[in-house]
LOBA-656677 format. One record per residue (C-alpha): x, y, z. Coordinates in steps of 0.02 Angstrom, whole numbers, plus 50000, padded with zeros to 5 digits. Example, Ala and Ser with C-alpha at 12.3 -4.5 7.8 and 13.67 -1.06 7.14 Angstrom:
<atoms>
506154977550390506844994750357
</atoms>
This chain:
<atoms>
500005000050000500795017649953500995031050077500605046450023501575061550089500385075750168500835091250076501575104550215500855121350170502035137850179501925146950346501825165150326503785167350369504195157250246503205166250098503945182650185505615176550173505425170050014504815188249946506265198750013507495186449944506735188949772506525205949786508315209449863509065197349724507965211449582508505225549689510305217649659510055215049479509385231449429510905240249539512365230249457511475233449277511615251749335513175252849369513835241049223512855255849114513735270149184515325262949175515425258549010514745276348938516395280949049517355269148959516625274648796516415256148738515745240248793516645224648889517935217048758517415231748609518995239648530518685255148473519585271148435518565281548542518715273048707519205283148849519755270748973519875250349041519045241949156519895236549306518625222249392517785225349510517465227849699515935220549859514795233749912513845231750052512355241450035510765239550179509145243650115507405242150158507615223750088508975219550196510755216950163511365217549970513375213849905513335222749751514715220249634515365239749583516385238149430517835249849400518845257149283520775262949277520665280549263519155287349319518765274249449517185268649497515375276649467515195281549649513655292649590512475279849587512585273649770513135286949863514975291149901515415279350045513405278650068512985260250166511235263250191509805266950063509035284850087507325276350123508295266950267508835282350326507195291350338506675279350441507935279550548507785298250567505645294650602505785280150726507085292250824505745307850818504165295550852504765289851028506455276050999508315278651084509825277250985510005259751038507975255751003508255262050833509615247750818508415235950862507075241450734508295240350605508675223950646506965215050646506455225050471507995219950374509295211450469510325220950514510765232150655511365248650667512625257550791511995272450909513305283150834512545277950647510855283850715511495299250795512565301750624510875300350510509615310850641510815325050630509915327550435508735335750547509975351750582509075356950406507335356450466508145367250626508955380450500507275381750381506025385350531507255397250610507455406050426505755403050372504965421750346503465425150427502015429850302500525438950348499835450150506499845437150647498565445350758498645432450899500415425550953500685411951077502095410651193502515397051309504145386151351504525369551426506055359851506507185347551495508965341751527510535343151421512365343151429513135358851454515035363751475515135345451542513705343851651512025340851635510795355551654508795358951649508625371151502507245379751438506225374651278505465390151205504015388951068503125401150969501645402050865500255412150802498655412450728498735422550555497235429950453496745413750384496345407750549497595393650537498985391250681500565391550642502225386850733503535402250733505015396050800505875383150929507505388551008508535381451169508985392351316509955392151457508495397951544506735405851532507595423851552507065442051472508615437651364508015422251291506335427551257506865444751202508145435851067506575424451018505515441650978507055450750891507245433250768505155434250732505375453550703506845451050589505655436250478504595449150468503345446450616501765461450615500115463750638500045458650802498745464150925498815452551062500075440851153499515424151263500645419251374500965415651572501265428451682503305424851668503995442251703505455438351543504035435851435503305451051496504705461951491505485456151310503795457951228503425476651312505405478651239504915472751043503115475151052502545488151170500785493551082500235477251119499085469651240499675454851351498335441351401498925429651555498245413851523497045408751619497285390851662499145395251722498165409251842496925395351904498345384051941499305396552044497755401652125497425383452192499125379952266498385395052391497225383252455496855367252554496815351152462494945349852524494345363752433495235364352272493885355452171492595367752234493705383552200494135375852043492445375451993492175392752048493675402051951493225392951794491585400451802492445419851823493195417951670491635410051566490625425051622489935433751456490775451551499492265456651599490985466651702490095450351759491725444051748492265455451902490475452652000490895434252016492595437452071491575447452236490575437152240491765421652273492735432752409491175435952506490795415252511491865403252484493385416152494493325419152653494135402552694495685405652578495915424352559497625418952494496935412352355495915425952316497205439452337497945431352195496665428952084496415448152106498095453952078497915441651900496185448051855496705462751743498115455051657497015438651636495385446651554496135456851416495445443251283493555452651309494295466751218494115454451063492695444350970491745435551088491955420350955493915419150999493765421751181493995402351225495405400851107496705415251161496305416151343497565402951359499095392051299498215376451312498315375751111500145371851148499765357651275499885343751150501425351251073502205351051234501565333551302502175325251143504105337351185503815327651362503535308751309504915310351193506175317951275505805306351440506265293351305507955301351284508475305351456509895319151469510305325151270512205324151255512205343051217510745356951162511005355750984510255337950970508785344351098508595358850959508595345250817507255334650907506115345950979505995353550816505825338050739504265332950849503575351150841503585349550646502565331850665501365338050770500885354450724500825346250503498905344850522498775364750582498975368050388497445359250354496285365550487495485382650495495605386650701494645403250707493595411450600494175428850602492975439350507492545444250637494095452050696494165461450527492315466050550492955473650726494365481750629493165489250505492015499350642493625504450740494235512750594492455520050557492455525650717494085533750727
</atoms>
């Protein structure tokens, strides 16, 4: 009686496998038939043709090890005596493809170490990077850096945002908290848009003042008011470059500092209460709720309500503006996401081995998050420019 064999089906790996083999083995094809091309119009004549117009000999050829997206290729570079080989086509001293390298240069901004990145590279084609490759390749982001600190500002920006967060770096040999600082406005269109990034030693008038000279110098105008906390730098470098305009303290960073003035017990309730002070539908109303919290609940933590009164001017400027835009630019909390996804990526990275790469990165991320403000309309400001209209009427 014959046996017959059961037929053992292909597991998934093995039709995977199978695939990149082929397709590194075409990859390999289609590079040597290249470079066999360009050789031989720098020869001026084909493998073994005599003619009188050739312009050089071959000289055999040489391994390259190139790592793509496939994996691992040894591609045979021919050469020739003169002119050497056609290093054009792969890249002087280039190891890695360019689509290897973006993604390098995306797993690094999207949340992986130096050292996860050689792992990723690894499991996706076989082969693993070094940290100092990685770091090599990410520095390609100096040029995103260079173009958004360049980039000229275009258009009246009637609403500008400031705000800055922190992380460590290594400075003059040790590692230091420095300051992130990040800009960005709201133009005529209504869309956001993000102004600049830079690293400073500190959140200082100086830093924030050399911020404001950079935007003036890109061409920065138009602006009518500025949202920010109530960081006396901030104030100070933007009554130094902008002093016609009107500073609004944000509102959640008052509510915050108001709460630290009171007992854990009560904080939901005063919460509660401040948030409603600053929903009121006029700044007069606005001010009767403030009295009206100091004569009840107040009482109990006239700290905390010293405070919110000495904040109350500087944090009600936005009712000077369309009543549509009021819950938009009476705080930074458009730049909370921005700053979370700064956070979970840096945390990632630890202590940046100096403040360029924490310039590069932050940058980086910043430019990720903020792509989709180009395709969303955040305010409608008609009617700002209908405002505009009857204050020029007027005047």
């Amino acid at each position: 009686m014959n046996e017959v064999a059961e037929l053992e089906l292909p597991t998934q790996e093995n039709v995977q496998a199978d695939l990149r083999s082929l397709f590194r083995g075409a990859v390999k094809l289609t590079l040597e038939t290249v470079l066999d091309e360009v050789v031989r119009e720098m020869i001026g004549a084909r493998r073994w043709q005599r003619l009188a117009s050739r312009k050089d000999l071959r000289n055999g050829t040489y391994l390259r090890k190139l790592l793509t997206n496939m994996g691992a290729i040894e591609v045979e570079v021919p050469r020739t005596r003169e002119s050497g080989s056609p290093v054009d086509v792969l890249g002087r001293y280039r190891r890695r493809s360019a689509e290897l390298d973006d993604a390098i240069v995306e797993a690094y901004v999207s949340g992986s170490s130096t050292r996860d990145v050689g792992g990723i590279t690894e499991a996706l084609v076989g082969e693993r990077v070094s940290r100092s490759t990685v770091s090599r390749v990410t520095a390609s982001l100096d040029g995103k850096v260079e173009q958004l600190r360049k980039a000229p500002v275009v258009g009246p920006i009637p609403y500008l945002f400031l705000d800055a967060t922190f992380l460590d770096a290594r400075w003059a040999r040790k590692v230091e908290n420095v300051s992130a600082l990040v800009a960005y406005g709201i133009g005529l269109d209504g869309k956001r848009q993000l102004l600049a990034v830079t690293i400073g030693a500190e959140e200082s008038e100086d830093s924030w003042s050399e911020l404001l000279a950079q935007l003036m110098e890109r061409g920065l105008s138009g602006v009518q008011l500025v949202i920010a906390d109530a960081h006396l730098g901030i104030s100070a470098a933007v009554r130094k470059h902008l002093p016609e305009v009107a500073q609004q303290r944000c509102t959640v960073h008052l509510q915050r500092n108001v709460l630290t003035k009171a007992p854990q017990r009560l904080r939901s309730r005063l919460g509660r209460a401040v948030t409603q002070v600053f929903e009121a539908p006029s700044k007069a109303e606005a001010k009767r709720r403030v009295e009206a919290l100091a004569a009840g609940l107040g009482r109990q933590v006239p700290e905390a309500i010293e405070c919110l009164r000495a904040g109350f001017e500087a944090a009600t400027q936005f009712y000077a503006f369309p009543r549509e835009h009021w819950h938009r630019i009476r705080s930074t909390n458009g730049l909370e996401r921005l700053h979370g996804e700064i956070k979970r990526r840096t945390r990632a990275v630890g202590a940046f081995p100096d403040r360029a790469s924490a310039l590069r990165l932050i940058t980086a991320v910043a430019l990720q998050v903020t792509t989709i403000w180009t395709d969303r309309r955040y305010l409608d400001m008609s009617p700002l420019k209908q405002k505009e209209v009857t204050e020029a009427k007027a005047a």
